[in-house]
DRENVEX-445638 format. One record per residue: residue in one letter; z negated, y, x of N, C-alpha, C in turn. Coordinates in nm, 4 decimals, m for minus. Layout:
<recs>
res, n_z, n_y, n_x, ca_z, ca_y, ca_x, c_z, c_y, c_x
A, Z, Y, X, Z, Y, X, Z, Y, X
...
</recs>
This chain:
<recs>
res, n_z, n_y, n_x, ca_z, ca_y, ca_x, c_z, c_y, c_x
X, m16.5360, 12.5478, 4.9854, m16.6771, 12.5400, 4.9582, m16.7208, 12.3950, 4.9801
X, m16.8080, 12.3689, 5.0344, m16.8992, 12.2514, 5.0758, m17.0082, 12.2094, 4.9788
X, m17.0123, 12.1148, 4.8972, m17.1638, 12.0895, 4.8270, m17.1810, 11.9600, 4.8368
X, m17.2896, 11.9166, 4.8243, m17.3466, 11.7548, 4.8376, m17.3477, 11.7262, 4.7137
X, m17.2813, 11.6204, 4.6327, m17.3267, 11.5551, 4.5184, m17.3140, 11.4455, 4.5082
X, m17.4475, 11.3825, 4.4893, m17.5507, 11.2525, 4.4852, m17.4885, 11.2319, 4.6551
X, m17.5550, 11.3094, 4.7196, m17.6198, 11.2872, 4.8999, m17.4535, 11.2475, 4.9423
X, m17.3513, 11.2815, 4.8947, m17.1945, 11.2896, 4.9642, m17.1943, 11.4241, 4.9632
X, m17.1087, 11.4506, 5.0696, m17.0408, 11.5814, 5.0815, m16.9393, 11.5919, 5.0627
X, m16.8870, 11.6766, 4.9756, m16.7304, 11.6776, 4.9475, m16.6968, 11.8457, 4.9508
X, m16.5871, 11.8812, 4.9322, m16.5293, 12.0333, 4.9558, m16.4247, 12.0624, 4.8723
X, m16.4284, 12.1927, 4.8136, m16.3550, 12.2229, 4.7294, m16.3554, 12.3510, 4.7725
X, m16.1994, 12.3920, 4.7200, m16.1212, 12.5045, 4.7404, m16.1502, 12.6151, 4.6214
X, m16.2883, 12.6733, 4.6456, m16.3476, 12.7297, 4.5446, m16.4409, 12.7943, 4.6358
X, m16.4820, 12.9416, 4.5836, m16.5894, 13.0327, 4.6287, m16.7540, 12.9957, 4.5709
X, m16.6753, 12.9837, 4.4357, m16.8453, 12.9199, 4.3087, m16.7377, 12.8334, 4.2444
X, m16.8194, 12.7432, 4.1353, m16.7189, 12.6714, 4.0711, m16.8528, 12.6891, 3.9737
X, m16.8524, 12.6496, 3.8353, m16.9320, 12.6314, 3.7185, m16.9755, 12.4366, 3.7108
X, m17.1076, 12.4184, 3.6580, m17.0886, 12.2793, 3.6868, m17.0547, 12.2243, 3.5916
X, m16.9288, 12.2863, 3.4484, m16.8318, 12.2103, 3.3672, m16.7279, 12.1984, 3.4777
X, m16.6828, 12.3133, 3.4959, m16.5750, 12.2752, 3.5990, m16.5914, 12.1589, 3.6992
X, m16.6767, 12.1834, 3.7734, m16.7259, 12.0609, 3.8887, m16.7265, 11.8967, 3.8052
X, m16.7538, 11.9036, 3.6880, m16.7856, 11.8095, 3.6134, m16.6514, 11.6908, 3.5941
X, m16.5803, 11.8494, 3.5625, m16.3767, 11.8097, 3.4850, m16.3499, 11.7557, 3.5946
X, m16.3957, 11.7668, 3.7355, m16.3093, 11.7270, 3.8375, m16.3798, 11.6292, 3.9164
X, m16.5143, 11.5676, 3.9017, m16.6023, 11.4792, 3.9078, m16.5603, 11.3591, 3.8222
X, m16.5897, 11.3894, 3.7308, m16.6080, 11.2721, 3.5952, m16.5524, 11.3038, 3.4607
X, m16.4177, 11.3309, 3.4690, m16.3606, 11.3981, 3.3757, m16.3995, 11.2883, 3.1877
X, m16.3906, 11.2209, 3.2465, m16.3805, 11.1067, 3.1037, m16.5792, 11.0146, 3.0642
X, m16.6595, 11.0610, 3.1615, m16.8025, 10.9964, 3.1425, m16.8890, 11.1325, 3.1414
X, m16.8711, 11.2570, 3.0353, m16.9726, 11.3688, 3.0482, m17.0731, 11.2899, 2.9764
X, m17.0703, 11.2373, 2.8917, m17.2084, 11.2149, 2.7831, m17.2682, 11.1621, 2.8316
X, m17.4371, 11.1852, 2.7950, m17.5002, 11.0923, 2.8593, m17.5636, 11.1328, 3.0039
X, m17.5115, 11.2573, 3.0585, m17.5379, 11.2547, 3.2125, m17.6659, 11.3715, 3.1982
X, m17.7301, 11.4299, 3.3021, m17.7648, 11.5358, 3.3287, m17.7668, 11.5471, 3.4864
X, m17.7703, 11.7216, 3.4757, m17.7037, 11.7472, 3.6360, m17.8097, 11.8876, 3.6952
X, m17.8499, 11.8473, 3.8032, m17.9781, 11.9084, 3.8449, m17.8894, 11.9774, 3.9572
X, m17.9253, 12.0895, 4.0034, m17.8876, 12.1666, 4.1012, m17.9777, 12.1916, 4.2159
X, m18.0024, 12.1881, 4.3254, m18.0986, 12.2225, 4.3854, m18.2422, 12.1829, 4.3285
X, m18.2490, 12.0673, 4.2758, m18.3807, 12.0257, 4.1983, m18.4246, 12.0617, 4.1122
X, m18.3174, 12.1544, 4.0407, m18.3248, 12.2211, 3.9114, m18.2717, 12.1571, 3.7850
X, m18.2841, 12.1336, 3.6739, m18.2287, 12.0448, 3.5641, m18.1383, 12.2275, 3.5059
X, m18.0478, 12.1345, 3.4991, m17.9080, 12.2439, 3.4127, m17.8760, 12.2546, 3.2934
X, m17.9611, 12.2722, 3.1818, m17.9319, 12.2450, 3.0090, m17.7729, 12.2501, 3.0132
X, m17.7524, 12.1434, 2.9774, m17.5979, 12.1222, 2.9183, m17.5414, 12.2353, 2.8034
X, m17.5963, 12.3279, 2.7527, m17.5417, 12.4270, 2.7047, m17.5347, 12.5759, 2.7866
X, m17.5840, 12.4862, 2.9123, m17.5502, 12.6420, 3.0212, m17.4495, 12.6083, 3.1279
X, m17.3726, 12.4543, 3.0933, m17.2902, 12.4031, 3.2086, m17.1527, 12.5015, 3.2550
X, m17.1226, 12.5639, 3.1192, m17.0390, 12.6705, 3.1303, m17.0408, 12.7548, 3.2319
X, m17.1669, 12.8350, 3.2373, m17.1989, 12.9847, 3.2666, m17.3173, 12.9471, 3.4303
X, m17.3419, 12.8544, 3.4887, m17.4017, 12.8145, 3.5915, m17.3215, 12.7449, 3.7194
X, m17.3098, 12.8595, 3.7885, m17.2397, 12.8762, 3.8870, m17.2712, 12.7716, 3.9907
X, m17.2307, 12.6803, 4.0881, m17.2917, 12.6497, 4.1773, m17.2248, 12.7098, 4.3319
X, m17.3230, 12.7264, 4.4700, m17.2552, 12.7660, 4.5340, m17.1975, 12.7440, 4.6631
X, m17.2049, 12.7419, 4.7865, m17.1830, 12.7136, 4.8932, m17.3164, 12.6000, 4.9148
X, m17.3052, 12.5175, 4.9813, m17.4493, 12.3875, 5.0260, m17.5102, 12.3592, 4.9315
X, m17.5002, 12.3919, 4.7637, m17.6004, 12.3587, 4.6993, m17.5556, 12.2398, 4.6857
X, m17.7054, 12.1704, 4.6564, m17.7043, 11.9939, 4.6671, m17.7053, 11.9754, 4.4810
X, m17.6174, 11.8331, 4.4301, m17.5977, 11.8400, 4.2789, m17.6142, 11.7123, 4.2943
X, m17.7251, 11.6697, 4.1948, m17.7513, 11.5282, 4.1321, m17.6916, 11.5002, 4.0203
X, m17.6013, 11.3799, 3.9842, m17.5581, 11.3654, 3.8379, m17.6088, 11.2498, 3.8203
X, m17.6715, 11.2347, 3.6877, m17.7647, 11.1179, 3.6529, m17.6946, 11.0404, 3.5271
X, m17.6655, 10.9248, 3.5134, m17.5654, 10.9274, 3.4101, m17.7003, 10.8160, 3.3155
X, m17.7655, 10.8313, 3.2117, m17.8280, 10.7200, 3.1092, m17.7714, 10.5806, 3.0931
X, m17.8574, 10.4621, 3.1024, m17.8117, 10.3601, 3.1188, m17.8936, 10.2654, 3.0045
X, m17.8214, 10.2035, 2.9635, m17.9110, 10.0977, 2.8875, m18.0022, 9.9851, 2.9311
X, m18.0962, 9.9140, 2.8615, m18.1511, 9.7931, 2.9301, m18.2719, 9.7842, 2.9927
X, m18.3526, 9.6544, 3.0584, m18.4518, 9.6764, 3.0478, m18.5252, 9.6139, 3.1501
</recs>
């Protein structure tokens, strides 16, 4: 499977993957703090479980930053 996240393309040996899963294998140790939009969609972090992503979909991860 092919998806763009933050405008890279990378590929994984996956049909769908969930975007916890995508996450564990992204940024296993910096979840807090982030949010992750799918196709220009915002993903409530209590649906990261159960929200599939799929072939070309494009994934933004936004991680909160301090400062000013």
């Amino acid at each position: 499977m092919e998806l763009k996240i933050n405008q890279q393309t990378k590929q994984f040996n996956a049909e769908s993957i969930s975007v916890q899963s995508l996450l564990d294998l992204e940024i296993p140790n910096k979840q807090n703090g982030i949010a992750v939009a799918v196709n220009n969609t915002v993903v409530p972090k209590l649906k990261w479980n159960e929200f599939f992503v799929q072939e070309t979909d494009e994934i933004l991860i936004i991680s909160a930053t301090q400062g000013g």
